[in-house]
LOVEXNU-429230 format. One record per residue (C-alpha): x, y, z negated; residue number from 1; residue in three letters. Coordinates in steps of 0.2 Angstrom, whole numbers, plus 5000, padded with zeros to 4 digits. Layout:
+------+-------+------+-----+------+
: east : north :   up : seq : type :
+------+-------+------+-----+------+
:    X :     Y :    Z : NUM :  ALA :
...
+------+-------+------+-----+------+
//
This chain:
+------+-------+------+-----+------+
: east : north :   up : seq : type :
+------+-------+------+-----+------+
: 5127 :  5084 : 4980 :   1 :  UNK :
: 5141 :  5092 : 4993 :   2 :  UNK :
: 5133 :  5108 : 4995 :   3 :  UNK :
: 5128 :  5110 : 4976 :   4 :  UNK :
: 5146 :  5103 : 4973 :   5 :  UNK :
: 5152 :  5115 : 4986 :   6 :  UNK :
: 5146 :  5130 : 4979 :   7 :  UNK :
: 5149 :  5125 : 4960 :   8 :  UNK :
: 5169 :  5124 : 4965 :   9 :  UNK :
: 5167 :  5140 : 4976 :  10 :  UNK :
: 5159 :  5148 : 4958 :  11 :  UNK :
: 5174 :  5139 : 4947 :  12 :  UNK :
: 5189 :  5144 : 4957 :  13 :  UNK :
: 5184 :  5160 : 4969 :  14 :  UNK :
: 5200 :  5163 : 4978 :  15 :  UNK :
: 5207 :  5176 : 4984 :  16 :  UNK :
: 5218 :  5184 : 4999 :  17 :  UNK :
: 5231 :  5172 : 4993 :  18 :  UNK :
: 5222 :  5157 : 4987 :  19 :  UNK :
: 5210 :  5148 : 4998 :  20 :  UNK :
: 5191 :  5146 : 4989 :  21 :  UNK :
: 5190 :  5128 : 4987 :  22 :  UNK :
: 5178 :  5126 : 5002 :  23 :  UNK :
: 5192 :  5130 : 5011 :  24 :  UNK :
: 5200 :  5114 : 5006 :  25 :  UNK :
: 5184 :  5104 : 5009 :  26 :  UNK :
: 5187 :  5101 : 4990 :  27 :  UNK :
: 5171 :  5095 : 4984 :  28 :  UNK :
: 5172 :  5080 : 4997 :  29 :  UNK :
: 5188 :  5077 : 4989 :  30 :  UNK :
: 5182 :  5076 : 4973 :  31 :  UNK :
: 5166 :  5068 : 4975 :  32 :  UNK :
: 5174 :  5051 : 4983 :  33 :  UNK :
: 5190 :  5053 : 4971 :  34 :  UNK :
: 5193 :  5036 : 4960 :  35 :  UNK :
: 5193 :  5044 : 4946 :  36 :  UNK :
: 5186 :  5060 : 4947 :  37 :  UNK :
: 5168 :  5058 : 4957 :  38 :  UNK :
: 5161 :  5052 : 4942 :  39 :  UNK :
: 5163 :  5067 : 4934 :  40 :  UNK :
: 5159 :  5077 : 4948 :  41 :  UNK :
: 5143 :  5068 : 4948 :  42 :  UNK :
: 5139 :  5072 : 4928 :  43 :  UNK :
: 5143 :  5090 : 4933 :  44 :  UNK :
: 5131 :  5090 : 4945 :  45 :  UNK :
: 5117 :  5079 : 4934 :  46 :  UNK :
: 5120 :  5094 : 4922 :  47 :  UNK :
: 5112 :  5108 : 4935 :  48 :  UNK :
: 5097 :  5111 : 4939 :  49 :  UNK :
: 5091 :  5105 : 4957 :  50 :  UNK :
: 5089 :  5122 : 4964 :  51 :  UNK :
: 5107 :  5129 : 4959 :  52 :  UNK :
: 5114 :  5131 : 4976 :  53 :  UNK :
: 5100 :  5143 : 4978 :  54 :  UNK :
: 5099 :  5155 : 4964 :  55 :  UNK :
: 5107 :  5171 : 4963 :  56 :  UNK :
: 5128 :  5169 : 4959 :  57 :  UNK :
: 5122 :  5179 : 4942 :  58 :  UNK :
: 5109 :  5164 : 4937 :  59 :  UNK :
: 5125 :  5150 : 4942 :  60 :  UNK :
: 5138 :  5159 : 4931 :  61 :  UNK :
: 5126 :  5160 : 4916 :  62 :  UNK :
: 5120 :  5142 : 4918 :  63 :  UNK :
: 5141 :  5135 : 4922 :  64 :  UNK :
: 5145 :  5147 : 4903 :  65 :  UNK :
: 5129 :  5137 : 4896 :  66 :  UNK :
: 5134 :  5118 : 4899 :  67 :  UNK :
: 5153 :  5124 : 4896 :  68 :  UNK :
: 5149 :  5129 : 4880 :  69 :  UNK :
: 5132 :  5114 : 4875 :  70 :  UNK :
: 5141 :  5100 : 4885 :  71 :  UNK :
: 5161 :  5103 : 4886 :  72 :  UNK :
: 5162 :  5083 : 4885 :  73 :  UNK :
: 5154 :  5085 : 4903 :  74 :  UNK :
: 5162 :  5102 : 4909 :  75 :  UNK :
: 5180 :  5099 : 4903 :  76 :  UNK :
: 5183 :  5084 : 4909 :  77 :  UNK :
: 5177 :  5091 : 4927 :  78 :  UNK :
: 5191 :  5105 : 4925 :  79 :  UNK :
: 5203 :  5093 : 4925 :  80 :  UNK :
: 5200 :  5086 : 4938 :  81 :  UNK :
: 5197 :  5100 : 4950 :  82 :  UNK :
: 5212 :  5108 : 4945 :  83 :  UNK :
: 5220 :  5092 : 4947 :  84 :  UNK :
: 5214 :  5092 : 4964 :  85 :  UNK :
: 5213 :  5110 : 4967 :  86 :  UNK :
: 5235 :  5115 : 4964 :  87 :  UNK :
: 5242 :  5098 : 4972 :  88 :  UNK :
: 5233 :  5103 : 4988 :  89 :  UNK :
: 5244 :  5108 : 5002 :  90 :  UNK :
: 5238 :  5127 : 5005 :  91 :  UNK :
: 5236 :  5132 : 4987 :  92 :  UNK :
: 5257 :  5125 : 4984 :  93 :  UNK :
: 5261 :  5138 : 4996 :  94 :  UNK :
: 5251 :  5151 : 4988 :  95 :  UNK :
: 5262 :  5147 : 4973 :  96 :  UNK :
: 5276 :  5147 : 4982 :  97 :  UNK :
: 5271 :  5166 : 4989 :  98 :  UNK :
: 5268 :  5171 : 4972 :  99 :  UNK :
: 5280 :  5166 : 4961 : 100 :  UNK :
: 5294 :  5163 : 4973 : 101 :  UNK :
: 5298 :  5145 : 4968 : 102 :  UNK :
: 5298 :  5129 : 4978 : 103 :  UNK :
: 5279 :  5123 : 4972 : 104 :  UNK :
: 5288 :  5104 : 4966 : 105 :  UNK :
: 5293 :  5097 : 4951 : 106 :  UNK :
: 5309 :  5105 : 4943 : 107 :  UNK :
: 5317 :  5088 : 4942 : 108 :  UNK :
: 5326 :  5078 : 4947 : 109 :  UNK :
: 5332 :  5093 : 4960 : 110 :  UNK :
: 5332 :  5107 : 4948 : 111 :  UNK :
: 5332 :  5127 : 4948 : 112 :  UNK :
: 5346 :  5136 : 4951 : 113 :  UNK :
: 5352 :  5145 : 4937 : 114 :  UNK :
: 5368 :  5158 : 4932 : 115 :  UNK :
: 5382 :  5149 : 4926 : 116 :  UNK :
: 5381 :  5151 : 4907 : 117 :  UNK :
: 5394 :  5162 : 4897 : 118 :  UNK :
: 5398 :  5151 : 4880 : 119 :  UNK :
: 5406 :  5167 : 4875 : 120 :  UNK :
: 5388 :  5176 : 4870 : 121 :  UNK :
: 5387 :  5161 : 4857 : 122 :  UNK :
: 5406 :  5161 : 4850 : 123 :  UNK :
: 5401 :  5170 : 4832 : 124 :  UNK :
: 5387 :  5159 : 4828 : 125 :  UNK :
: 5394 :  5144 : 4832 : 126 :  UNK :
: 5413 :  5147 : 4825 : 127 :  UNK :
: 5399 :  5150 : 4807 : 128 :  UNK :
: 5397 :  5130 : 4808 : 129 :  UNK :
: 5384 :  5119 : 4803 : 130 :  UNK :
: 5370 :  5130 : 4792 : 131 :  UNK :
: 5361 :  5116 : 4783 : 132 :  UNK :
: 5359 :  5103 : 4770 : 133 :  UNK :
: 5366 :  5088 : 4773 : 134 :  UNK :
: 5350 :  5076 : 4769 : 135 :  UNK :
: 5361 :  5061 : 4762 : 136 :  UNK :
: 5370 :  5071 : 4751 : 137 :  UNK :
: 5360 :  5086 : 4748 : 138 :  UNK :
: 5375 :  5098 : 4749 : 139 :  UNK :
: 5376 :  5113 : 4759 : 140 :  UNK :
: 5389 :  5114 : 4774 : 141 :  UNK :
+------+-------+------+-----+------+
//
């Protein structure tokens, strides 16, 4: 199962100069003894044919668009939890980090820093005041 698992990932997430392949990662170990995600790695992999690690990348792609599209109560499930796996992984937070130039964390509790706000560049609309019914009494403010 690794190596079919292995290459499935590789197909899924490719990577790039910035982002490691999830082979890299030694993903599909991961996933395959995760908790809650190695049984759906394993009715991905009940989904392929035997031989899919060794057919031509062409022949994987067109089989992965088949069961996406015939069995989606497999295949999305198993998205989920690759891309679970995939973007908490250490190597692939920096590559966010690279890219977007954020801190690769939740904003809370720490936050972003932002520009102090200008309350001027809303003085007309709220020196208007309220601009809506009042539902008890159903008379305009």
């Amino acid at each position: 199962m690794s190596v079919t698992l292995t290459v499935l990932l590789d197909i899924l997430i490719p990577g790039d100069g910035t982002f490691p392949l999830p082979s890299q990662l030694d993903l599909a170990a991961a996933m395959a003894s995760h908790e809650r995600f190695g049984a759906m790695a394993a009715h991905m992999i009940e989904a392929l044919p035997g031989d899919f690690d060794l057919l031509s990348k062409d022949e994987q792609v067109e089989i992965i668009r088949r069961i996406e599209t015939e069995a989606s109560s497999t295949f999305d499930p198993f998205m989920v939890g690759l891309y679970s796996l995939y973007y908490v992984h250490p190597m692939v937070l920096a590559a966010v980090e690279t890219t977007s130039g954020y801190a690769a964390r939740a904003p809370q509790p720490d936050g972003y820093w932002l520009k102090p706000f200008d309350s001027a560049i809303v003085a007309i609309p709220a020196a208007r005041g309220p601009q809506y019914r009042d539902a008890g009494t159903g008379t305009s403010s």
